[in-house]
LUMTORGU-62099 format. One record per residue (C-alpha): residue number from 1; x, y, z. Coordinates in pm, whole numbers, plus 32768, in hexadecimal, padded with zeros to 4 digits. Example, Ala and Ser with C-alpha at 12.3 -4.5 7.8 and 13.67 -1.06 7.14 Angstrom:
<rs>
[1; [84CE; 7E3E; 830C]]
[2; [8557; 7F96; 82CA]]
</rs>
This chain:
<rs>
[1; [7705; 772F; 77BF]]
[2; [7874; 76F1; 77A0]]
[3; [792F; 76EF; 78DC]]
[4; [7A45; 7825; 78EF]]
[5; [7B7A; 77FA; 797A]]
[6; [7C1A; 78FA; 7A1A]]
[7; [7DC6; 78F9; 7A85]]
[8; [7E27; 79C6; 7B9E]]
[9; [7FA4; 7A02; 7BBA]]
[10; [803F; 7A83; 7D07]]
[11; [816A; 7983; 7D16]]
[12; [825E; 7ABA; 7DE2]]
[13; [811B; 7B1D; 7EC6]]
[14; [8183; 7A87; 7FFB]]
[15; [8174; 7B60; 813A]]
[16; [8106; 7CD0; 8199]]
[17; [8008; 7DAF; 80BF]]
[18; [8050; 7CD3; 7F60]]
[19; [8002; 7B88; 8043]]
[20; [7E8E; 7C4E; 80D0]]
[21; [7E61; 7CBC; 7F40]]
[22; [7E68; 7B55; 7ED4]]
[23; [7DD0; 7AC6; 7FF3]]
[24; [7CBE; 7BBD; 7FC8]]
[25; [7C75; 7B8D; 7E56]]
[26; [7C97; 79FE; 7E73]]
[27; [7B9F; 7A29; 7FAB]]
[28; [7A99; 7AB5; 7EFC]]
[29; [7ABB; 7A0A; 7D96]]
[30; [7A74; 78D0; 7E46]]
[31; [793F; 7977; 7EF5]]
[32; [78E1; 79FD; 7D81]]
[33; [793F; 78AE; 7CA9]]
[34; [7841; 77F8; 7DC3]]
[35; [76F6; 7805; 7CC5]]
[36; [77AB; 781E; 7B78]]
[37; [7835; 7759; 7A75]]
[38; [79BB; 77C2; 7AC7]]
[39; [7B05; 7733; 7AD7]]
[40; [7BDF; 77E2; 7BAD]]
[41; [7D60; 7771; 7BA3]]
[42; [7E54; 7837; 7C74]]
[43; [7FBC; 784E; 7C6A]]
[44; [806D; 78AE; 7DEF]]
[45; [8191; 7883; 7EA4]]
[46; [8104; 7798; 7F70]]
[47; [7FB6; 76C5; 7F5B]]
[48; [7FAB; 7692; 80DD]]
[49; [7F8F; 7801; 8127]]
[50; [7E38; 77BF; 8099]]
[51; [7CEA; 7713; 80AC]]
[52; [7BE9; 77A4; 7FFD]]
[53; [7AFC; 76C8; 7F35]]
[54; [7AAD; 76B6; 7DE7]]
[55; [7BFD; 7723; 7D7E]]
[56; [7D20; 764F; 7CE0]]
[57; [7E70; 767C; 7D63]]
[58; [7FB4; 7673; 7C94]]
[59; [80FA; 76D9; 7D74]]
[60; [8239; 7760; 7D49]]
[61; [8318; 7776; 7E3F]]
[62; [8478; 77E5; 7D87]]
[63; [83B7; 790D; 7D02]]
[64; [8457; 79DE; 7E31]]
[65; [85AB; 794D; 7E2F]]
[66; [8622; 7A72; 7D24]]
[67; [8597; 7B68; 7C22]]
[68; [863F; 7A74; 7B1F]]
[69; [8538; 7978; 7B9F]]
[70; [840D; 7A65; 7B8A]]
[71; [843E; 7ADD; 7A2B]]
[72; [8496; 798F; 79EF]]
[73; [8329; 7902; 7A30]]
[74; [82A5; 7A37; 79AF]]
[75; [831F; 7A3F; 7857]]
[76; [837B; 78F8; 7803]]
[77; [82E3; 77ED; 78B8]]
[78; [8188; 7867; 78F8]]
[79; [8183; 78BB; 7773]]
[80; [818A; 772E; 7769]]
[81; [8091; 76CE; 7881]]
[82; [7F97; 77F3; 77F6]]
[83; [7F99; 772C; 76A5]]
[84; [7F40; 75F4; 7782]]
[85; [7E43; 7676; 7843]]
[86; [7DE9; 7750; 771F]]
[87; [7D03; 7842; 7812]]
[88; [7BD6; 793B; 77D9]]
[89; [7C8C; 7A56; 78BD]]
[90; [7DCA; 7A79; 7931]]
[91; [7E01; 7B59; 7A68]]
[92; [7F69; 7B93; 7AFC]]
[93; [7F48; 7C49; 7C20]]
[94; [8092; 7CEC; 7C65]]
[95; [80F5; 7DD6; 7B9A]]
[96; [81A3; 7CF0; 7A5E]]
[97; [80E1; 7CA3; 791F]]
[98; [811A; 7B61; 78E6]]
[99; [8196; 7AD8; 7771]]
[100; [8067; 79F8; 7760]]
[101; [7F23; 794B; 767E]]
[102; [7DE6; 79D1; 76DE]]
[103; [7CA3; 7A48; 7666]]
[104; [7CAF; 7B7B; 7748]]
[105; [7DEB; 7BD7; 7802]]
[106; [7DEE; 7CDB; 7944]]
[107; [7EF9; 7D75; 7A4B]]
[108; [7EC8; 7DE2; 7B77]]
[109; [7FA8; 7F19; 7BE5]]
[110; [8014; 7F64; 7D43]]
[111; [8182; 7FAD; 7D4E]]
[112; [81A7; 8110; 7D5F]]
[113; [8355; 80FC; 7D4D]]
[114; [8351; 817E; 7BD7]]
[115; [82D2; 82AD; 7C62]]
[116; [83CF; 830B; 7D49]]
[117; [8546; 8389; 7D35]]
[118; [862B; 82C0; 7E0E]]
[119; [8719; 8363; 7ED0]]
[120; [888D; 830A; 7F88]]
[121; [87D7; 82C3; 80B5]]
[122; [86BF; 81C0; 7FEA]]
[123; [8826; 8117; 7F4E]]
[124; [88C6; 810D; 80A9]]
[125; [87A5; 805E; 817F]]
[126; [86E4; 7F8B; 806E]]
[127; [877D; 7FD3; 7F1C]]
[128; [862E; 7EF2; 7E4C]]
[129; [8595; 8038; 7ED3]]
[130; [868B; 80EC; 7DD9]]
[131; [86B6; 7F9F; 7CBE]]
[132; [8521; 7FBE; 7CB4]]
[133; [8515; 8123; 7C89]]
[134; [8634; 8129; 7B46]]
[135; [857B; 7FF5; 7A9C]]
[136; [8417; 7F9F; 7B13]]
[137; [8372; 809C; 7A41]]
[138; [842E; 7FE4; 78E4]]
[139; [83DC; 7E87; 7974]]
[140; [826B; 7EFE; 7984]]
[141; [8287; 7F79; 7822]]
[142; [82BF; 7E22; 77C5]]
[143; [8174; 7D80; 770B]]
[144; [80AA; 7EAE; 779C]]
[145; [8005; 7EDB; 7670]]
[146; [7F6D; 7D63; 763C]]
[147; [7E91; 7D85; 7798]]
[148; [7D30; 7DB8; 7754]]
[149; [7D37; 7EBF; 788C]]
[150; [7E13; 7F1D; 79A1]]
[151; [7DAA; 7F64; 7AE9]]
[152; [7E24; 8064; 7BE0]]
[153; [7DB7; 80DC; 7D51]]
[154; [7DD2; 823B; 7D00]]
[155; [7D77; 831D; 7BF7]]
[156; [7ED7; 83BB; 7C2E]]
[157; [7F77; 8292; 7BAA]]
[158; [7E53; 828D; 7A9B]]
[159; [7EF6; 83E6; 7A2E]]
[160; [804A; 8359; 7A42]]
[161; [8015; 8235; 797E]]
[162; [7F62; 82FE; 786F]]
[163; [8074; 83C2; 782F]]
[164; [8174; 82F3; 7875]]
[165; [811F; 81BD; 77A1]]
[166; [8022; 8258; 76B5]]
[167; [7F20; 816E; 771E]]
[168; [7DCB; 81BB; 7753]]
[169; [7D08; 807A; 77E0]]
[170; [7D30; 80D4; 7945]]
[171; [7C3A; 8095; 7A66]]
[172; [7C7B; 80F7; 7B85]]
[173; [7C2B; 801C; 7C9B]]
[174; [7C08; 80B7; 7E20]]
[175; [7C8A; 7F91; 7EDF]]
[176; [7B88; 7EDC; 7FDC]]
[177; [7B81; 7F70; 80EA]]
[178; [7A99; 7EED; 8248]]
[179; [7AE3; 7FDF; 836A]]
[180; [7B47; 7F57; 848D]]
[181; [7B04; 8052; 85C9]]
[182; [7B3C; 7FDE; 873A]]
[183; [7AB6; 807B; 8859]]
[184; [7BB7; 8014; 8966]]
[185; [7CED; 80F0; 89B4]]
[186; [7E36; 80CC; 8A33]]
[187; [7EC0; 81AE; 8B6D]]
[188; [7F7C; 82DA; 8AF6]]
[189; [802B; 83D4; 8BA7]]
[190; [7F10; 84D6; 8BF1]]
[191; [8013; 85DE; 8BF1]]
[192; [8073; 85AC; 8A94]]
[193; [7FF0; 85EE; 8936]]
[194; [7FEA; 84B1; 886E]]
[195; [8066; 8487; 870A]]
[196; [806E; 832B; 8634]]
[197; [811B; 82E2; 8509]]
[198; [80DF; 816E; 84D3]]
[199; [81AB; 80E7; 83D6]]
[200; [82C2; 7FDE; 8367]]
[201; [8415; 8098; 834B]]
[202; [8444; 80A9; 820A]]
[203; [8549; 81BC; 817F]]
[204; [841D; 8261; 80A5]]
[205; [833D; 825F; 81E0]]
[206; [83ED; 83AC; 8235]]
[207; [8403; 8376; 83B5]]
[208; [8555; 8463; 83D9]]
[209; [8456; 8590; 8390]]
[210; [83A0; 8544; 84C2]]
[211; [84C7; 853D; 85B0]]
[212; [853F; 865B; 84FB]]
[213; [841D; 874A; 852D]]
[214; [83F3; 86DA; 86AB]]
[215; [855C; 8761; 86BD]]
[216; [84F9; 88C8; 862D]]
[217; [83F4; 88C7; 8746]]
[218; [8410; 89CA; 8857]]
[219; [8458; 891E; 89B2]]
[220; [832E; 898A; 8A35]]
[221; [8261; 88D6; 891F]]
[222; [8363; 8792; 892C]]
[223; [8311; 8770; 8AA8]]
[224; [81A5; 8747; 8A2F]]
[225; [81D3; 861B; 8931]]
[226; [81FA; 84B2; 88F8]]
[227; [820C; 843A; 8779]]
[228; [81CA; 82B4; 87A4]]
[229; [8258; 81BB; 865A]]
[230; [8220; 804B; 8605]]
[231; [8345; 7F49; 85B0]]
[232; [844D; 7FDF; 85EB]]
[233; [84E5; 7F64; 8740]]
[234; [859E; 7E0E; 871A]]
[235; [8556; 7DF8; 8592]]
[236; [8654; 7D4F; 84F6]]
[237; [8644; 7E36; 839B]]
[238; [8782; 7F13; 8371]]
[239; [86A2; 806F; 834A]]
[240; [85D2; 801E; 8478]]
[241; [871C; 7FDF; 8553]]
[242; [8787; 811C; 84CE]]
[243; [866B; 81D2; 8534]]
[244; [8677; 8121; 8698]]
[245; [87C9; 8161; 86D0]]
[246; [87DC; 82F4; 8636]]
[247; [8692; 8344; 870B]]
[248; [8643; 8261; 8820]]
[249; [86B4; 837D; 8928]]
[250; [85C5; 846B; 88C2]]
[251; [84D7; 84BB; 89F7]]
[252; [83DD; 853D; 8914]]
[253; [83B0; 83E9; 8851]]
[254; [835E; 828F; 8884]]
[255; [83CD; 8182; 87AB]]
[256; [8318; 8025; 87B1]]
[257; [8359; 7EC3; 8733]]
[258; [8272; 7DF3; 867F]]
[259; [811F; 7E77; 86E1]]
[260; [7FEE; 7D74; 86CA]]
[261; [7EBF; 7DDF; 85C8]]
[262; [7DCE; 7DFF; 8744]]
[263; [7EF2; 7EDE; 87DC]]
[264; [7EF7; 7FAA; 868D]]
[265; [7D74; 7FFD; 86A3]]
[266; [7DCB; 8057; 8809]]
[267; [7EA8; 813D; 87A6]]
[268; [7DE2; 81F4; 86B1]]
[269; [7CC0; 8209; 879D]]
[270; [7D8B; 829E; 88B8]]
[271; [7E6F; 8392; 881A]]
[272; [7E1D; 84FD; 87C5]]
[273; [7EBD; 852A; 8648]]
[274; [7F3A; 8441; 8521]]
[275; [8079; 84AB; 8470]]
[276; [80BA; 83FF; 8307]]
[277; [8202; 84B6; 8247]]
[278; [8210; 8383; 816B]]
[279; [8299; 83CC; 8007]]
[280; [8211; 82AB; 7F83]]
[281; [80E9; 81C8; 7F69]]
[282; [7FE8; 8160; 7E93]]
[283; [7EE6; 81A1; 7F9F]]
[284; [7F5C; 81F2; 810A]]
[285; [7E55; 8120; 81C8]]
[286; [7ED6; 81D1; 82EF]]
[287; [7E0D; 8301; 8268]]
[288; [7CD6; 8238; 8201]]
[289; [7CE1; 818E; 83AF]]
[290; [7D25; 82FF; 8443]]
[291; [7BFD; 8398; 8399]]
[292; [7B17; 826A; 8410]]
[293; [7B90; 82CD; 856A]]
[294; [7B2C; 8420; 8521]]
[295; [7CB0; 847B; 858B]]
[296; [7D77; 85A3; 8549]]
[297; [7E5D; 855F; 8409]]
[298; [7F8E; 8638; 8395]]
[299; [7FF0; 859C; 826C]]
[300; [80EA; 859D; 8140]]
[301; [807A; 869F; 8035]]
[302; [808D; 8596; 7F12]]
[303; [7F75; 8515; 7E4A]]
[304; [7F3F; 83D4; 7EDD]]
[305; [7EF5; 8457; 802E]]
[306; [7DF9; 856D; 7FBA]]
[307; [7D51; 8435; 7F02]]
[308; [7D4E; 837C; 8004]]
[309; [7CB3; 8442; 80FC]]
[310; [7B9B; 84C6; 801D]]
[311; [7ABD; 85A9; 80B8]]
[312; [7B54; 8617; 8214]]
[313; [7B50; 871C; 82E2]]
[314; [7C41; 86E9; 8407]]
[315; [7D6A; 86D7; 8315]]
[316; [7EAA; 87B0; 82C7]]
[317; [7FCD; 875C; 81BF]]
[318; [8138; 8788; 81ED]]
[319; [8260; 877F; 810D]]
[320; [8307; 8649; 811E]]
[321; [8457; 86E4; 810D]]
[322; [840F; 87F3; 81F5]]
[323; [8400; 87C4; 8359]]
[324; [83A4; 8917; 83A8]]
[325; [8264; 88F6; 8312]]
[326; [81FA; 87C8; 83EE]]
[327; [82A5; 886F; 8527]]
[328; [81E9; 8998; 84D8]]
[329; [8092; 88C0; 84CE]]
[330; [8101; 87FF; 8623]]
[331; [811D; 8913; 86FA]]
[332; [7FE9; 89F0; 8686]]
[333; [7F3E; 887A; 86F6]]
[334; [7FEF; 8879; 880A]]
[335; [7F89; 89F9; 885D]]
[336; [7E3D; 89A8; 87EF]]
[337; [7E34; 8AA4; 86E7]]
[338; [7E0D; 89B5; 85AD]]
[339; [7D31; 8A09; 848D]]
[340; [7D15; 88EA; 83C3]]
[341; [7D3A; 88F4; 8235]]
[342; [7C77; 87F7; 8225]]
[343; [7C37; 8728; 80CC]]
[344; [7B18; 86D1; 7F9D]]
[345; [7B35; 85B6; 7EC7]]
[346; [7B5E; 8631; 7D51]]
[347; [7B40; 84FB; 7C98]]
[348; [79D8; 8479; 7BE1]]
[349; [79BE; 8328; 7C63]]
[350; [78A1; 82A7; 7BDC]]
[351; [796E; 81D8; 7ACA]]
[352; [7A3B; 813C; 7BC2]]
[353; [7A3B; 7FC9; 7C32]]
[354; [7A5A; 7FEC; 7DB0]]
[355; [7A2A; 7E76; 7DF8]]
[356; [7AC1; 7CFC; 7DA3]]
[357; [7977; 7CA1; 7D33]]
[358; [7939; 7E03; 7C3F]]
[359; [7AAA; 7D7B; 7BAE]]
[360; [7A3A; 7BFF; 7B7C]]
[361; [78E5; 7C93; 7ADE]]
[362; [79D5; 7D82; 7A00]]
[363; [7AD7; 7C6E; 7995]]
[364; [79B8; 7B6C; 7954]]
[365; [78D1; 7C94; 7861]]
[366; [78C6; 7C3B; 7704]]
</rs>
């Protein structure tokens, strides 16, 4: 048999979610290459962010100096190195499809940006937020049609795509996902009702809502509340001094630095409810780690989340631009007079590759 050799491109995958995609799929391709005739090359930011064996690493570390430098390796230069390697599959893993020479060529999609309508407050605190959302969706146009199949993690995006792009070799892929539940707690103010919302503070992530609708509580139902957040005490990021500085004072909230992954579980386990107003992810594994606590959720009323959470009944959906709403839902929680909408997954998901290894054994079919 004639050894296959597969390229994996994340060159701009270097910290946060894209670095634990990357890291996950080059984990497990060198646990699935182990028995078989493969060649696995993979193109990072860094090689020494990595050790997994069996796997060939090719780095590029100017790749995140500028967008310039990016399209610059994806259109021209790895056109050149494909036709050197001259590779059975080609998969690039963020979002771009590559200008490239290979028997089989495949994206992975995860940016959900092209989805979303900046705003004056997106330009003001992070303005890629806005550059993303004007021209990510015509960058991803670009060689669309040559990839043998795109992947997604949602079949919203599947939809979106379809119409979009006119393309119909879509899979969607449910990203990994190995729940993590803890059974230690942190001391909380027995007096209070706990909510989370744990989340980087992003301008998308929606946090303003939150503070807004504890504000349209009635006093009686503010004395009875504590809304905890992650990362946003002594974070250096514009938006998150924003936040610190606008809403610090509130009694009703409290608003924490970095938080460790152990202290995060903590959290979860201890507090009584898990608010999520995002506007904007691809999954919202905030969702997915609430519902394996068996938690309370109020959550955006967007597609993602109701995907996300799947069949749940100790669920309710708010308006993302209406704090009312999510006010509303506090205090009968607070009053103990919730009914739940609760939520059923409406997808068929039994053509879905919900694994690394279903992808490798799809990308490697004849």
């Amino acid at each position: 048999m004639t050894k296959k050799t597969i390229v994996i491109s994340g060159i701009n995958m270097k910290e946060g979610g894209l670095f634990t995609i990357l890291d996950n799929c080059l984990q497990k391709i060198s646990q699935y290459s182990k028995d078989k005739d493969l060649k696995v090359i993979a193109l990072v930011y860094d090689e020494k962010l990595f050790d997994y064996p069996n796997i060939e690493y090719l780095a590029f570390p100017k790749a995140k100096n500028s967008w310039v430098s990016r399209l610059y390796y994806e259109y021209y230069y790895f056109n050149k190195l494909s036709k050197t390697i001259q590779p059975d599959i080609w998969l690039s893993l963020h979002d771009v499809s590559s200008n490239v020479k290979a028997k089989k060529r495949f994206v992975y999609f995860h940016h959900p940006t092209l989805f979303y309508k900046s705003s004056y407050k997106d330009w003001k605190f992070d303005y890629k937020i806005g550059v993303f959302s004007l021209f990510y969706k015509y960058l991803t146009r670009i060689n669309i049609k040559k990839n043998d199949a795109v992947f997604v993690q949602q079949n919203w995006i599947k939809s979106e795509f379809e119409k979009f792009y006119n393309i119909q070799n879509i899979k969607v892929c449910y990203p990994e996902y190995s729940e993590e539940i803890t059974a230690k707690k942190i001391d909380l103010d027995k007096n209070k009702i706990h909510f989370f919302y744990p989340s980087f503070p992003r301008t998308f992530k929606n946090f303003e809502l939150i503070f807004e609708a504890i504000n349209l509580l009635e006093e009686s139902q503010k004395s009875k509340v504590l809304f905890h957040f992650t990362t946003l005490k002594d974070n250096p990021k514009k938006f998150a001094k924003h936040l610190y500085k606008k809403y610090n004072l509130m009694p009703e909230v409290d608003l924490k630095g970095w938080t460790s992954r152990d202290e995060v579980l903590k959290l979860y386990n201890s507090v009584d409810c898990i608010v999520f107003p995002s506007k904007l992810e691809t999954w919202g594994l905030p969702l997915s780690e609430a519902k394996a606590f068996g938690k309370p959720i109020f959550a955006a009323n967007l597609p993602y989340a109701k995907e996300t959470i799947g069949d749940y009944e100790k669920v309710s959906f708010f308006n993302t631009e209406n704090p009312k709403e999510l006010a509303d839902h506090i205090t009968q929680f607070v009053s103990n007079t919730i009914q739940f909408q609760g939520n059923k997954n409406k997808f068929e998901n039994s053509n879905q590759l919900n694994d690394w290894n279903s992808i490798f054994e799809y990308l490697f079919k004849d």
